[in-house]
C-alpha positions in Angstrom: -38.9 -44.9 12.9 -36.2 -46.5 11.8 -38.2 -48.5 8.7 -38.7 -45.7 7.2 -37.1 -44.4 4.2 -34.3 -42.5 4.4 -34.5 -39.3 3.5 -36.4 -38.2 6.4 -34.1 -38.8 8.7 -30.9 -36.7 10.0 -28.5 -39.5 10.2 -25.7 -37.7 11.3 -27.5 -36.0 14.4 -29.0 -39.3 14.9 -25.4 -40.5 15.2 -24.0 -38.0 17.4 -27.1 -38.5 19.6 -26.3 -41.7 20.0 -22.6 -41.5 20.6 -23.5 -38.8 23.0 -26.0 -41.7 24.9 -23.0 -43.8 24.8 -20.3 -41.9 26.6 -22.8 -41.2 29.1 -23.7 -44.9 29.9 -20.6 -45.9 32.3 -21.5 -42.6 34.5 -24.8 -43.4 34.7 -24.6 -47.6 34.9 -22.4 -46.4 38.2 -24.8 -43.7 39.6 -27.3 -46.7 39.5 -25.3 -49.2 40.9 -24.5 -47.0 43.8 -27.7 -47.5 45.1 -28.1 -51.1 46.0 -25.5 -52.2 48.7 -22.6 -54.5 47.7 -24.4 -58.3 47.8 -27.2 -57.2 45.6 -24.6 -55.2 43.4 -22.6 -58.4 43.1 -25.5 -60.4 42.0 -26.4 -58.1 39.2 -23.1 -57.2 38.2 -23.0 -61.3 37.4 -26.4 -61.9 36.1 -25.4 -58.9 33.7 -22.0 -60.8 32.6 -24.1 -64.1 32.4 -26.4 -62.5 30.1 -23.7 -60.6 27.7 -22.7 -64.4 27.2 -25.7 -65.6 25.5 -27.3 -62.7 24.2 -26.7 -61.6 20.4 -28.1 -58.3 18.9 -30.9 -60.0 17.3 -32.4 -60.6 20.7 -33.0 -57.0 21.2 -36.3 -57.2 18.9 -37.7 -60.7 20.6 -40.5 -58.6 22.6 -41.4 -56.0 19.7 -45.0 -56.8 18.3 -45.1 -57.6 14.4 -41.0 -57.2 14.3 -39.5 -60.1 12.8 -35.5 -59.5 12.6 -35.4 -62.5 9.9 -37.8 -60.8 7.8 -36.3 -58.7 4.9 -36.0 -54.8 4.8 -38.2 -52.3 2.9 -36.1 -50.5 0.6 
């Protein structure tokens, strides 16, 4: 969705969609967390923080099929 061209896209409901996602991502992270009991909790809560130390954004598209993040943008 987000290769194609932009005028078919509502960008500012997009936006307030996402800020919306956002604010509800510490009340959720918790809700989850909740469930395991405190050693496992510990364990992810630090393979999490070992994880935001090496990751950068471009990771985030490693896995997708045909999605190269060094290749160039349509216009």
């Amino acid at each position: 969705m987000l290769d194609r061209p932009p005028g078919g896209i509502d960008w500012s409901r997009m936006i307030g969609d996402t800020r919306a996602s956002l604010q509800r991502l510490p009340a959720a992270r918790a809700s989850f967390l909740v469930t395991f009991d405190g050693a496992m909790r510990a364990e992810i809560e630090e393979r999490a923080r070992q994880m935001r130390d090496v990751l950068v954004p471009e990771d985030a598209y490693l896995e997708i099929p045909g999605r190269d993040p060094n290749a160039p943008r349509p216009r």
